[in-house]
MARMARPA-997507 format. One record per residue (C-alpha): residue number from 1; residue in three letters; x, y, z. Coordinates in Angstrom, 3 decimals, m for minus. Layout:
[pt NUM,"ala",[X,Y,Z]] ...
END
This chain:
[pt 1,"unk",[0.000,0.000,0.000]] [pt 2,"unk",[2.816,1.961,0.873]] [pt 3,"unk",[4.238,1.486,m2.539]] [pt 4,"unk",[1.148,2.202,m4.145]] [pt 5,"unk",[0.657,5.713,m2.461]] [pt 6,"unk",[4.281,6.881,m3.116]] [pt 7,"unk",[3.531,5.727,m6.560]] [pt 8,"unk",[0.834,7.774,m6.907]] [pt 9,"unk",[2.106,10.697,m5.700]] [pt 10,"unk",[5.076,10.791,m7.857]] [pt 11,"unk",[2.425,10.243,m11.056]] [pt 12,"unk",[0.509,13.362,m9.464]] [pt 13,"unk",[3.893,15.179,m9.956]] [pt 14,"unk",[4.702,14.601,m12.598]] [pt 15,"unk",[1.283,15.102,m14.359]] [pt 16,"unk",[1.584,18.353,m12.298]] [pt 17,"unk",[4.968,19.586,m13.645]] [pt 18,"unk",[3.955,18.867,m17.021]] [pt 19,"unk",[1.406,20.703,m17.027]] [pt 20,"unk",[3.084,23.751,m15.728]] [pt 21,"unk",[6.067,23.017,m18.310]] [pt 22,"unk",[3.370,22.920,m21.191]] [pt 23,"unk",[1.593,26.118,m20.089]] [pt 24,"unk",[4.414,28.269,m20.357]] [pt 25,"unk",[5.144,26.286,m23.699]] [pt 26,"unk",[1.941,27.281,m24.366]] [pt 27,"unk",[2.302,30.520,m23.603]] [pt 28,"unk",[5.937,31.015,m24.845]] [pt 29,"unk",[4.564,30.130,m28.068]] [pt 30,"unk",[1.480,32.495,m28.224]] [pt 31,"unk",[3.436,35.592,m27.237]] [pt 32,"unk",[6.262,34.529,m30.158]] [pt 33,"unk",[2.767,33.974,m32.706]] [pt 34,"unk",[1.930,37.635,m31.660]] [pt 35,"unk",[5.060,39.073,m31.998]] [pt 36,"unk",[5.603,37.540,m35.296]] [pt 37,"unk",[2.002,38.741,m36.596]] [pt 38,"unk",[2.874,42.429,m35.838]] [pt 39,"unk",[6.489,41.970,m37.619]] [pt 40,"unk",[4.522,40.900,m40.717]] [pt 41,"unk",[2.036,43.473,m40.050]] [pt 42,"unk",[4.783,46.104,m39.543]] [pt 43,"unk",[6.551,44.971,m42.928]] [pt 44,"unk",[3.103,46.114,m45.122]] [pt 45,"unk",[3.736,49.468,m44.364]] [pt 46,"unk",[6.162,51.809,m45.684]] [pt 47,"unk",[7.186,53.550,m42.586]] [pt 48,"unk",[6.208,50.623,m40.296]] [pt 49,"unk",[3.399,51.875,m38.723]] [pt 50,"unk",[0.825,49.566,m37.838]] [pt 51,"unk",[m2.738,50.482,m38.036]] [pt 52,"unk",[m4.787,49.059,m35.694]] [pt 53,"unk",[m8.943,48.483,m35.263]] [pt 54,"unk",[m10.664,47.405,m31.981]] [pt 55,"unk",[m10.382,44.105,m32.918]] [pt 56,"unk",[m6.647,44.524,m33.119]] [pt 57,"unk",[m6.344,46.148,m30.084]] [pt 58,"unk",[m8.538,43.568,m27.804]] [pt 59,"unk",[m5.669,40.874,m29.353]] [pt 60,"unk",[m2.739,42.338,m28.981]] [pt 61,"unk",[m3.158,44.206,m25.810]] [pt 62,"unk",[m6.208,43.390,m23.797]] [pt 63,"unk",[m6.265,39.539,m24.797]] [pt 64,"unk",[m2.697,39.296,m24.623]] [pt 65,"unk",[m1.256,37.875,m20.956]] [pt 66,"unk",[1.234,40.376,m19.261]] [pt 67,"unk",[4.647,40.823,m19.202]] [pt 68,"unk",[3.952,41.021,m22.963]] [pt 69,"unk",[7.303,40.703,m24.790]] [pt 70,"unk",[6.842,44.205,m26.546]] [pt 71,"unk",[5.691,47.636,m25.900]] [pt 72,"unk",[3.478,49.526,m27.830]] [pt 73,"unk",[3.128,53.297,m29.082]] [pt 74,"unk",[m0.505,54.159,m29.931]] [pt 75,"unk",[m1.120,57.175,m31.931]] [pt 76,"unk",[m4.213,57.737,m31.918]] [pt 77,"unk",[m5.803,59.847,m34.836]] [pt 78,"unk",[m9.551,61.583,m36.486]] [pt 79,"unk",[m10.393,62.061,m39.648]] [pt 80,"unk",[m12.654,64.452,m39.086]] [pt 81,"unk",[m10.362,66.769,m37.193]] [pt 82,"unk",[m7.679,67.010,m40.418]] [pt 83,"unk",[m9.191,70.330,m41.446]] [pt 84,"unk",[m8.928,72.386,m37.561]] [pt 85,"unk",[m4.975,73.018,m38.242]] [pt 86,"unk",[m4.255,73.766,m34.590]] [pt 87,"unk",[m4.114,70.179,m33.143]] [pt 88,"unk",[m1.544,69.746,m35.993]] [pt 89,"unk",[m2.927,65.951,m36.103]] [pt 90,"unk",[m1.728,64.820,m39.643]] [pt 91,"unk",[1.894,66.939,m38.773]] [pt 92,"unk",[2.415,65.214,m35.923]] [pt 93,"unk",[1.053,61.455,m37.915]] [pt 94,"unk",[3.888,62.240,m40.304]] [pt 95,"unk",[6.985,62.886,m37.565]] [pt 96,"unk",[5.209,59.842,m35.464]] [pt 97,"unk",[5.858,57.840,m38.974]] [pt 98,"unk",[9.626,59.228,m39.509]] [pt 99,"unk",[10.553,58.013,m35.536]] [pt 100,"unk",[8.799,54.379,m36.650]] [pt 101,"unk",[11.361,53.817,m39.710]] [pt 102,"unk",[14.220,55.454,m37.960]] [pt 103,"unk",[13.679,53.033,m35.605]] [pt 104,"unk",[13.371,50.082,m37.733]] [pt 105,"unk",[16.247,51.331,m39.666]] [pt 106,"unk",[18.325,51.946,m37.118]] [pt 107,"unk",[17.425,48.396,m35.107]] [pt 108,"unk",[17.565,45.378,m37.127]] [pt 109,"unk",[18.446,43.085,m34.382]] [pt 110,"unk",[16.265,41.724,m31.556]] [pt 111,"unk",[15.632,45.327,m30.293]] [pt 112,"unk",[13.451,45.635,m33.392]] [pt 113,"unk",[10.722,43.361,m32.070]] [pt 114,"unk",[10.634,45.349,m28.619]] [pt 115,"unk",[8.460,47.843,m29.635]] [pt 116,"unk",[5.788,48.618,m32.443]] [pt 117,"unk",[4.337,51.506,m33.598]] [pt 118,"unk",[0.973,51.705,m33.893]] [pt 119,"unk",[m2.095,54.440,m34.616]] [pt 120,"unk",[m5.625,53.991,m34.450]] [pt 121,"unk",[m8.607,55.823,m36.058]] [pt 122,"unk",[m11.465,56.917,m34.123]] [pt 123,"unk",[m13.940,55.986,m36.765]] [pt 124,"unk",[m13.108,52.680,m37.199]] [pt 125,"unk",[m12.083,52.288,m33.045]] [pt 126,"unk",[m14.342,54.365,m30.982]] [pt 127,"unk",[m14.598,51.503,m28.061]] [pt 128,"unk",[m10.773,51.540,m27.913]] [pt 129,"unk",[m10.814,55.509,m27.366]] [pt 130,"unk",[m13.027,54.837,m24.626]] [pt 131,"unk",[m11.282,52.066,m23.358]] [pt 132,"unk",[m8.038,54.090,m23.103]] [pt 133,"unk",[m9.826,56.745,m21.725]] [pt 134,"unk",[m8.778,59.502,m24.817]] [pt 135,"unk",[m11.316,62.288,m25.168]] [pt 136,"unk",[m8.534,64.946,m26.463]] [pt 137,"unk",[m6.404,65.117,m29.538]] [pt 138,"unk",[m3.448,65.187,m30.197]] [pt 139,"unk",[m2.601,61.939,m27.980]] [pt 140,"unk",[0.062,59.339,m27.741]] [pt 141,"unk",[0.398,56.776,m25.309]] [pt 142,"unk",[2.856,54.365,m24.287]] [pt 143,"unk",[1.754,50.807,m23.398]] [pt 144,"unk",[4.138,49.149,m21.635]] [pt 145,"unk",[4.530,44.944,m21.389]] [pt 146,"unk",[3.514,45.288,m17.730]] [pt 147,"unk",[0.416,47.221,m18.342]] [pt 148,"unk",[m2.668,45.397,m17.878]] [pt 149,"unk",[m5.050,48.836,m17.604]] [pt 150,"unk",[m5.216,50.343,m20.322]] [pt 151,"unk",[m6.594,53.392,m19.002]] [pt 152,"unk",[m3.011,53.974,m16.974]] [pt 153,"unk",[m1.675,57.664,m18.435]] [pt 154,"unk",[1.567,56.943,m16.603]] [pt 155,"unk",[3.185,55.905,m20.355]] [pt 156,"unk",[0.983,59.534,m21.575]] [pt 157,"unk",[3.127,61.885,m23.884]] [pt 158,"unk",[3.134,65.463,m23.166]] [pt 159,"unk",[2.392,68.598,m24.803]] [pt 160,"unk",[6.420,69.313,m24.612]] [pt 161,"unk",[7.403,66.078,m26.308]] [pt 162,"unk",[5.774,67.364,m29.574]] [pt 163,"unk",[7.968,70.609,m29.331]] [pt 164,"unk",[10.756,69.291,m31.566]] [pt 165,"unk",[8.321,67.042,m33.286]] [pt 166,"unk",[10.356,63.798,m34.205]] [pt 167,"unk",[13.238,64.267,m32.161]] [pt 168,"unk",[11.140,65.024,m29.043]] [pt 169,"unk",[8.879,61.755,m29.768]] [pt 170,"unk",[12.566,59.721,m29.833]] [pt 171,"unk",[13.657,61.110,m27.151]] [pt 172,"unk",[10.386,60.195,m24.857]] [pt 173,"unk",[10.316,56.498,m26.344]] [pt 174,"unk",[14.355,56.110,m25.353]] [pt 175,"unk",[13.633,57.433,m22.036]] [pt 176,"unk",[10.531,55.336,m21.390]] [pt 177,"unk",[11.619,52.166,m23.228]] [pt 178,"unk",[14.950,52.028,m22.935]] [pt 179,"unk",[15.596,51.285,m26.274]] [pt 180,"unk",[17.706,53.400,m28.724]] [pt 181,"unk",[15.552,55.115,m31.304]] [pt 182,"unk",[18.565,56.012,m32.958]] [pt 183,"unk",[19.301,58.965,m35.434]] [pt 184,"unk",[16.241,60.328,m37.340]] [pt 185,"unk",[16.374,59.717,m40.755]] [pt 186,"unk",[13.777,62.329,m42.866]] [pt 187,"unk",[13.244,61.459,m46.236]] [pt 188,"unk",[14.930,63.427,m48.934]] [pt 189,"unk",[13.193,66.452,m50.404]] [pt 190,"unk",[14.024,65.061,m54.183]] [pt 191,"unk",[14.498,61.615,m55.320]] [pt 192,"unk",[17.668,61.136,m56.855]] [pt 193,"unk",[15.608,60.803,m60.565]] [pt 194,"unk",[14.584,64.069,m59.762]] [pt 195,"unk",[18.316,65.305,m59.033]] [pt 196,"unk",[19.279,63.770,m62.314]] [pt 197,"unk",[17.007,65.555,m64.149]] [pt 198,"unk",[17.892,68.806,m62.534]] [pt 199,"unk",[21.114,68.308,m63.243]] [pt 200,"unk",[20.697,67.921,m66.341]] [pt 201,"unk",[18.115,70.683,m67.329]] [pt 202,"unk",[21.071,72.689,m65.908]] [pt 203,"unk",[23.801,71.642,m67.849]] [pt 204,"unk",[21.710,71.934,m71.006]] [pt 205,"unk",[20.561,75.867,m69.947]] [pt 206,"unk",[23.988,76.957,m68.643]] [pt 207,"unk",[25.348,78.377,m71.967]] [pt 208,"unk",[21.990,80.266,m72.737]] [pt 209,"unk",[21.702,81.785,m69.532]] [pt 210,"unk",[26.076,82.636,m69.604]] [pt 211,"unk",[24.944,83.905,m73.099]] [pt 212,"unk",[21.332,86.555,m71.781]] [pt 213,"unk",[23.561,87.030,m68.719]] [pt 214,"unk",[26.500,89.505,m70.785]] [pt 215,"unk",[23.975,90.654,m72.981]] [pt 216,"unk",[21.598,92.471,m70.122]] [pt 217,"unk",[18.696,90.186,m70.801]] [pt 218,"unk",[17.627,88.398,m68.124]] [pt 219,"unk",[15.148,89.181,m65.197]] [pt 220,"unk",[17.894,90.076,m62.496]] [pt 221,"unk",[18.185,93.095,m64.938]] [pt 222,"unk",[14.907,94.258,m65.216]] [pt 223,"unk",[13.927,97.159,m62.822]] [pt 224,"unk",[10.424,96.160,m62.412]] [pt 225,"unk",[11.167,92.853,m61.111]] [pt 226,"unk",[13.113,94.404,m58.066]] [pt 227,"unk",[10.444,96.720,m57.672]] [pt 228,"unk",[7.667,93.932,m57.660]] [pt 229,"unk",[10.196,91.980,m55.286]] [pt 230,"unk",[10.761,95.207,m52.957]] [pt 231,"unk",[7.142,95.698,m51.991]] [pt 232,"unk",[6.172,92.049,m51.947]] [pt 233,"unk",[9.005,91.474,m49.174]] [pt 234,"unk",[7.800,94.905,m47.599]] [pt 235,"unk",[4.197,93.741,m47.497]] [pt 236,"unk",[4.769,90.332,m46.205]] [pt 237,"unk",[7.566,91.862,m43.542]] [pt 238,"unk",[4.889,94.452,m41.954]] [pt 239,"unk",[2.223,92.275,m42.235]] [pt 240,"unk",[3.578,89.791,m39.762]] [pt 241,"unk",[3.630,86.746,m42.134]] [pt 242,"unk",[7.137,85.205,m40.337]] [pt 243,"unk",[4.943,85.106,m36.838]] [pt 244,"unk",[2.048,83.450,m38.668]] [pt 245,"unk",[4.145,81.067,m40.356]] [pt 246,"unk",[6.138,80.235,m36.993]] [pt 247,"unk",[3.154,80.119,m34.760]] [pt 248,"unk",[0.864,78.750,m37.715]] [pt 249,"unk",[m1.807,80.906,m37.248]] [pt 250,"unk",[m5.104,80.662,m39.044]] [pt 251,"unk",[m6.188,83.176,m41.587]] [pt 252,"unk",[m9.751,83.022,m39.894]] [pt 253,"unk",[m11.296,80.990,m36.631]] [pt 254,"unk",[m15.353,80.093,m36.294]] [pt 255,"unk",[m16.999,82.397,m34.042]] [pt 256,"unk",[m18.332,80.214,m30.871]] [pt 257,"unk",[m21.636,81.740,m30.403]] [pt 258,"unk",[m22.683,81.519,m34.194]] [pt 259,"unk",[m20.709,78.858,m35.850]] [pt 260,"unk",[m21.887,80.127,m39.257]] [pt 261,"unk",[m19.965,83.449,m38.271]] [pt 262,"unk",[m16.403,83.807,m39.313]] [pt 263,"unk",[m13.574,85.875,m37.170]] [pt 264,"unk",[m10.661,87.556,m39.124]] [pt 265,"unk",[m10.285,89.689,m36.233]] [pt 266,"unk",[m9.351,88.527,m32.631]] [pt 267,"unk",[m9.268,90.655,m29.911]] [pt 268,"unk",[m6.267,89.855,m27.790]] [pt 269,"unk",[m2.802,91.113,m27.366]] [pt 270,"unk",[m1.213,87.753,m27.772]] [pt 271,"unk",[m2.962,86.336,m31.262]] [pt 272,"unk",[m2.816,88.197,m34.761]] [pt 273,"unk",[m4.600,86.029,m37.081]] [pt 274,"unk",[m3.335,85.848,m40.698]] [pt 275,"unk",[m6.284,87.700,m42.627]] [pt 276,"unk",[m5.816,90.408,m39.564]] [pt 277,"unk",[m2.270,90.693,m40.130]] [pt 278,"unk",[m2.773,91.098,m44.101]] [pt 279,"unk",[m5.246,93.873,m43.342]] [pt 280,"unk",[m2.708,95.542,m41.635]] [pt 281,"unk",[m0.140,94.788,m44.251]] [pt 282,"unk",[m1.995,96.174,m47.122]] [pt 283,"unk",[m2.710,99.279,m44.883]] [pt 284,"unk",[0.943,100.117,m44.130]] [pt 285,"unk",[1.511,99.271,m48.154]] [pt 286,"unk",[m0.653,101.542,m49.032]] [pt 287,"unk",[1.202,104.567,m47.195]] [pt 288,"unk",[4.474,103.239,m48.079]] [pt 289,"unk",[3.868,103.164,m52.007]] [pt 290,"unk",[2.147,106.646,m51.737]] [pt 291,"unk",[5.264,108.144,m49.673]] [pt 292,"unk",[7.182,106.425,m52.338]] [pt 293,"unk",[4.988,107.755,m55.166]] [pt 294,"unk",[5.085,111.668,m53.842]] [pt 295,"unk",[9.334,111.271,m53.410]] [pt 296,"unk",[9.928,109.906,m56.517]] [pt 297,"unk",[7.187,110.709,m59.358]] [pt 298,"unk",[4.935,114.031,m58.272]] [pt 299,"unk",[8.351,115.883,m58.028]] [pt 300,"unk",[8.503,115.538,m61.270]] [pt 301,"unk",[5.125,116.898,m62.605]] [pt 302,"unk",[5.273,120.391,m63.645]] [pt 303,"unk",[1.731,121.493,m62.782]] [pt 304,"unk",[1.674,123.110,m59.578]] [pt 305,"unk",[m1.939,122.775,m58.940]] [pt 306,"unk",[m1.998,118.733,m59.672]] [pt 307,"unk",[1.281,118.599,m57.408]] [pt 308,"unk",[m0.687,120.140,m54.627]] [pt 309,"unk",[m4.090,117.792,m54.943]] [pt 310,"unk",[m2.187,114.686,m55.521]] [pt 311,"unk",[m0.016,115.835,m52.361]] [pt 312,"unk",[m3.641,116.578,m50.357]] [pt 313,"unk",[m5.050,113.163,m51.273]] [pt 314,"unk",[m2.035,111.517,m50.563]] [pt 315,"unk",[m2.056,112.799,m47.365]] [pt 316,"unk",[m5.580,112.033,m46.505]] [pt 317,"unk",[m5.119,108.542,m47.570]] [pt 318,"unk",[m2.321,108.063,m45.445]] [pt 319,"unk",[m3.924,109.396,m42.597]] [pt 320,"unk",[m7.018,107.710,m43.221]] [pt 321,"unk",[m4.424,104.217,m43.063]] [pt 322,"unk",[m2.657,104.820,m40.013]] [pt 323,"unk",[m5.572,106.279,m37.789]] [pt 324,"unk",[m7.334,102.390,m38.603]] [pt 325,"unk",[m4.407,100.883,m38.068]] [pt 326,"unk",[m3.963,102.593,m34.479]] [pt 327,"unk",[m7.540,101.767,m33.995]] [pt 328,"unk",[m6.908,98.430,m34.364]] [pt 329,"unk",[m3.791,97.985,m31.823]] [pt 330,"unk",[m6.393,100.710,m29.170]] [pt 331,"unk",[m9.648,97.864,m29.922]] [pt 332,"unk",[m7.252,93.963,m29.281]] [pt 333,"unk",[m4.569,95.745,m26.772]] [pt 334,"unk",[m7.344,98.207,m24.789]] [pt 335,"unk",[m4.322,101.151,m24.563]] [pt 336,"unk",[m5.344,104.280,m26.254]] [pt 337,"unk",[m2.817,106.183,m28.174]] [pt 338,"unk",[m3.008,110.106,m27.225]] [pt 339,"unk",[m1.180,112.866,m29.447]] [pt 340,"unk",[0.944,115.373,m26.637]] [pt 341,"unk",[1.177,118.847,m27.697]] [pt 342,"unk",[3.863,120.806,m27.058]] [pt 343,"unk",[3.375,123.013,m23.740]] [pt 344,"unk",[3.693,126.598,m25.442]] [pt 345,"unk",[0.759,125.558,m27.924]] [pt 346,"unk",[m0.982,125.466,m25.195]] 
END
């Protein structure tokens, strides 16, 4: 009998270990069939980002057993908010797609399989935007192998780590991940077929334009051009175009309380919008090209009495410019501009 139990009780062992040892088989063997399903996934697109529907979230993150044996970077992305150019959604989509093959390019070993980059679509994955909890765009969060929640923000990228756009996004997935991004790699503005034919359309024009070059002909010699070139740099200079371009300002925003009302002028010391600032542009224009216009051309008309009503409209058109234009800094700053007379006028 004695025999018997310690029989059985080995058998129960080893039925037990077995089972363990084929479990984690099991297992071993499910995390390496999701791993390699996201490398083939990750190899059908060009800058190996993976795009991703609720059904391919719930298997390869909810479904999926933790410590998974990658991480994940969700971007996660609307259609429908492409056209309001402040979130900067399809910008940011493009550097989030440059740090994916930099990092591909840069890792072809193990490393590689790590981490995948992934986006998701609210239209097509509106129950995984609720099950991560996102209700503001732009968004990118990291999901760690130990994360089992996927409403945890700990792996959350800031506001600040789109500052620098690509590098910035590298730099938060080395620092979270511990895995080397490596140096970005943008893609070249021209193709070297494009190059070539440059290249080539230059060669073949050199001696022509050597040729109109000592003979006076070209456009660097024409007058008008310089002129056309002087005011359009002097009308995009005081116009604030540089700030708009920086800041990428809109030319117009939808007025909140009637959204079928359009605002081109905000009234704010720290915004210019862009169909504001052109306003403004064309107004100081307008007084530079008549100052220009009195210097340079009615000098040279002989009547006296034109010279004087040219000089008089001139003058009123000018004034007419620069009192809206100080009108305009009194109405978005609220600081009035007061002329001071000197004390023995008074």
């Amino acid at each position: 009998m004695a025999v018997n139990s310690k029989l059985l009780s080995l058998l129960f062992l080893l039925a037990t270990v077995s089972s363990i040892v084929s479990a984690s088989f099991s297992d071993s063997d499910s995390d390496s069939d999701l791993t390699n399903e996201l490398v083939s996934l990750r190899s059908t697109s060009e800058s190996g980002v993976i795009h991703l529907d609720d059904h391919g979230i719930s298997k390869f993150l909810i479904s999926a057993s933790t410590p998974r044996p990658y991480s994940i970077l969700v971007f996660f992305d609307a259609t429908q908010l492409h056209s309001k150019s402040e979130l900067r959604l399809q910008e940011l989509r493009r550097e989030f797609g440059i740090v994916s093959a930099s990092f591909l390019a840069n890792n072809n070993g193990s490393d590689s399989t790590k981490l995948f980059f992934v986006e998701i679509e609210f239209s097509q994955s509106q129950s995984s935007f609720q099950r991560f909890g996102v209700n503001a765009l732009p968004h990118v969060r990291l999901v760690s192998p130990l994360i089992s929640n996927l409403r945890d923000e700990s792996g959350q990228m800031d506001q600040s780590d789109f500052s620098r756009l690509a590098e910035s996004m590298a730099e938060f997935v080395e620092q979270r991940t511990k895995l080397t991004v490596g140096p970005i790699k943008r893609p070249p503005l021209l193709s070297k077929a494009q190059i070539g034919i440059i290249v080539a359309m230059v060669i073949v024009a050199t001696p022509f334009i050597i040729k109109r070059i000592l003979k006076g002909e070209t456009l660097i010699h024409d007058r008008r051009l310089w002129l056309s070139g002087a005011i359009f740099v002097y009308f995009f200079s005081v116009a604030g175009t540089m700030h708009n371009i920086i800041r990428k300002m809109p030319m117009f925003l939808q007025d909140r309380n009637d959204p079928n009302k359009l605002v081109f002028f905000y009234q704010g010391s720290g915004m210019q919008l862009g169909a504001e600032g052109f306003a403004v542009g064309f107004l100081y224009t307008v007084v530079g090209l008549l100052l220009a216009f009195v210097t340079n051309v009615l000098v040279k008309v002989k009547n006296l009495n034109a010279q004087r009503l040219i000089m008089l409209l001139a003058l009123f058109i000018s004034f007419w410019a620069v009192k809206k234009v100080v009108y305009l800094d009194n109405w978005k700053t609220g600081y009035a501009i007061h002329p001071y007379w000197p004390s023995n006028w008074h």
